[in-house]
C-alpha positions as CSV (number, residue, x, y, z in Angstrom):
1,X,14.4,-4.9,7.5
2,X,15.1,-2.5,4.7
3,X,18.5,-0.5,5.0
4,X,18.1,3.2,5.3
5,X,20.5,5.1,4.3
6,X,22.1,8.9,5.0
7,X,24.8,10.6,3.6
8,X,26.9,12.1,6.5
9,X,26.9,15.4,4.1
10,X,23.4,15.6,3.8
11,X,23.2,15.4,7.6
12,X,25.5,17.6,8.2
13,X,24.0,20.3,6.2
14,X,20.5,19.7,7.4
15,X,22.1,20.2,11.2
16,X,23.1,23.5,10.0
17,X,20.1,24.2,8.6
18,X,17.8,23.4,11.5
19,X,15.7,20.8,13.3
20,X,13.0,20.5,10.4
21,X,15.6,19.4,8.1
22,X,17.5,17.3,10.2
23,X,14.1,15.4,11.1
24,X,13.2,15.7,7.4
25,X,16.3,13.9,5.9
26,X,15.7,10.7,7.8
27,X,11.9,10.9,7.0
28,X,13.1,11.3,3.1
29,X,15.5,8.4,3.1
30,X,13.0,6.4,4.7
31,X,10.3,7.2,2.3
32,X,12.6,6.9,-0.5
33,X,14.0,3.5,0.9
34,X,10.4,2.4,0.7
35,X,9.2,3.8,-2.8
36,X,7.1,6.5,-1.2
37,X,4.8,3.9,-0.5
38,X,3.1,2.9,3.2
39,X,1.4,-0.4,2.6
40,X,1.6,-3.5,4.5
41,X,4.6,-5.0,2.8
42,X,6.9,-1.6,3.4
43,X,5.5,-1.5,7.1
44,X,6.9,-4.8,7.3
45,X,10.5,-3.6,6.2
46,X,10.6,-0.8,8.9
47,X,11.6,-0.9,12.6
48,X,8.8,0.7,14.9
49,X,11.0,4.3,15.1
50,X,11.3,4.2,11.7
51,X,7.1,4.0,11.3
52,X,6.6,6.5,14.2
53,X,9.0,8.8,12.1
54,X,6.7,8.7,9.3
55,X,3.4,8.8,11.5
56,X,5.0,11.8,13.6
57,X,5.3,13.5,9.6
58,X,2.0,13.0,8.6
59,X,0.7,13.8,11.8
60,X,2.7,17.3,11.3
61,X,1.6,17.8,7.7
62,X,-2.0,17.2,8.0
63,X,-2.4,18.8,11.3
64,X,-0.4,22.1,10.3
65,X,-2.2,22.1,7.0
66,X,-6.4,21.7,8.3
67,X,-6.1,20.3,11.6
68,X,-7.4,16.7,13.0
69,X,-10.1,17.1,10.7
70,X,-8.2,16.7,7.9
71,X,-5.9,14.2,9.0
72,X,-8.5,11.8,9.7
73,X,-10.3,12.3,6.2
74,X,-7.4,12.3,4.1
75,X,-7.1,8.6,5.7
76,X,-4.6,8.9,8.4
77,X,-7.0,8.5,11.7
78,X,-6.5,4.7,11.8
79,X,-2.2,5.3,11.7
80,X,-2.2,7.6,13.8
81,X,-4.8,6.5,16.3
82,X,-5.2,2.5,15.9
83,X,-1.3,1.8,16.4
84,X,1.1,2.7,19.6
85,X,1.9,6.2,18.0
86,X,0.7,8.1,21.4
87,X,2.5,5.1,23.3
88,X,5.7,5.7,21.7
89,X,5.2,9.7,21.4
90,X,5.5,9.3,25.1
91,X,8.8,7.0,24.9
92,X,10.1,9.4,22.8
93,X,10.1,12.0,25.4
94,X,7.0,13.8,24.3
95,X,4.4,13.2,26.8
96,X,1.9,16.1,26.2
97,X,1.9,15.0,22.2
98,X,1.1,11.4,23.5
99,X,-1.4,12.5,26.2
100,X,-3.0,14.8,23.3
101,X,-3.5,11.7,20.8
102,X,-4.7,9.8,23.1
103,X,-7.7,13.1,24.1
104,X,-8.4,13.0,20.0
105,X,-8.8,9.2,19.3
106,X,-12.0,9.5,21.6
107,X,-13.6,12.0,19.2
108,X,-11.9,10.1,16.3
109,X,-14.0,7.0,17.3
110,X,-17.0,10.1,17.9
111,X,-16.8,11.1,14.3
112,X,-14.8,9.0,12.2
113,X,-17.8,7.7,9.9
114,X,-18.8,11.1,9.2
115,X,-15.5,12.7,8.4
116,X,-14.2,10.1,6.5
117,X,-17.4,10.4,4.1
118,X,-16.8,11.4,0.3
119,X,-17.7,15.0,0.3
120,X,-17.6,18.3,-1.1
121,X,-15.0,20.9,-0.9
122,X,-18.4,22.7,1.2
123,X,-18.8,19.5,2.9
124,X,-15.5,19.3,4.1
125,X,-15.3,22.6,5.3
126,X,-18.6,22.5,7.4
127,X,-17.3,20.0,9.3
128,X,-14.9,22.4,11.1
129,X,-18.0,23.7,12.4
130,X,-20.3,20.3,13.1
131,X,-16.8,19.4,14.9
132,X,-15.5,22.6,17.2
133,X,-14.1,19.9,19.8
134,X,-11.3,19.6,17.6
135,X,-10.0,23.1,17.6
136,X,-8.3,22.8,20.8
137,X,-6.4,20.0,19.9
138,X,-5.3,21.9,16.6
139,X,-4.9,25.0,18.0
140,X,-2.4,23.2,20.8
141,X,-0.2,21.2,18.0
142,X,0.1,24.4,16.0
143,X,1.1,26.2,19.2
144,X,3.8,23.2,20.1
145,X,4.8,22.4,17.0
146,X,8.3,23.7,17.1
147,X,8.8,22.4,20.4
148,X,7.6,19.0,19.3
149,X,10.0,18.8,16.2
150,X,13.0,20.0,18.1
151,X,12.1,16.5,20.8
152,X,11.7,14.7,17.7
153,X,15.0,15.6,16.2
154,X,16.9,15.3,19.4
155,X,15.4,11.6,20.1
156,X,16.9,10.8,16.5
157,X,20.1,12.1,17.1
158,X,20.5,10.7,20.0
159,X,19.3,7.3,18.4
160,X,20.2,7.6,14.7
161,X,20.8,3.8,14.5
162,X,17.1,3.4,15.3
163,X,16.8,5.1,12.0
164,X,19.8,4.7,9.6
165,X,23.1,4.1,9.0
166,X,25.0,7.0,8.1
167,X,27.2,6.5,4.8
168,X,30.8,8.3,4.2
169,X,30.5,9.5,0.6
């Protein structure tokens, strides 16, 4: 397993500064710890929180930024939806996130293929409206968002050795 690694100061400024950057300086040092790079190999050097941290972030960045849609054609459908994410979502104390990834892998396996097509900016965009089943889902994340960060950054700190160790400077 690869060692992540937090400064206590940068933790204790990113608790001041809210739940997004408290969640966001463990995803960092993860990334970081793993050259910004998801591939087998890294996967191998990080414990299953530590993965569902980074899944939980994509999931949050693609979804805020164009919904499902997007997250399954900028290639994140199979991390998200083909691994225990929901599973542990649910172990992590968020049960509607789980219950809500496990509604949207059914219309993942419904549209996959045709979302995950090369396309056209155009393209892209008329899938939104080929695909209306998805708004729901993305109008529901946007809608818990907040709530679902603040459970995220209170299962870390009540588990941070799940994630790192926290280094004295």
């Amino acid at each position: 397993m690869k060692e992540i690694i937090v400064k206590d100061s940068d933790l204790r400024r990113a608790a001041e500064e809210g739940m997004d950057e408290f969640v966001n300086v463990f995803y960092n040092a993860i990334y970081d710890a793993v050259g910004g790079q998801l591939t087998a190999e890294t996967m191998a050097e990080l414990n299953t929180d530590q993965l569902t941290l980074w899944a939980y972030h994509s999931l949050q960045e693609e979804v805020m930024d164009g919904g499902f849609v997007q997250l399954i054609h900028n290639g994140y459908g199979d991390f998200i939806f083909l691994n225990p994410f929901a599973k542990m979502m649910k172990d992590w104390g968020l049960r509607e996130l789980g219950k809500m990834i496990y509604d949207v892998k059914r219309l993942y396996w419904k549209y996959k293929d045709e979302i995950m097509k090369d396309c056209t900016d155009d393209e892209f965009m008329e899938l939104f409206e080929k695909m209306p089943e998805f708004d729901e889902y993305d109008d529901e994340f946007v809608e818990n968002e907040e709530q679902w960060t603040a459970q995220v950054a209170e299962y870390i700190d009540n588990n941070i050795e799940k994630f790192a160790r926290i280094k004295d400077e």
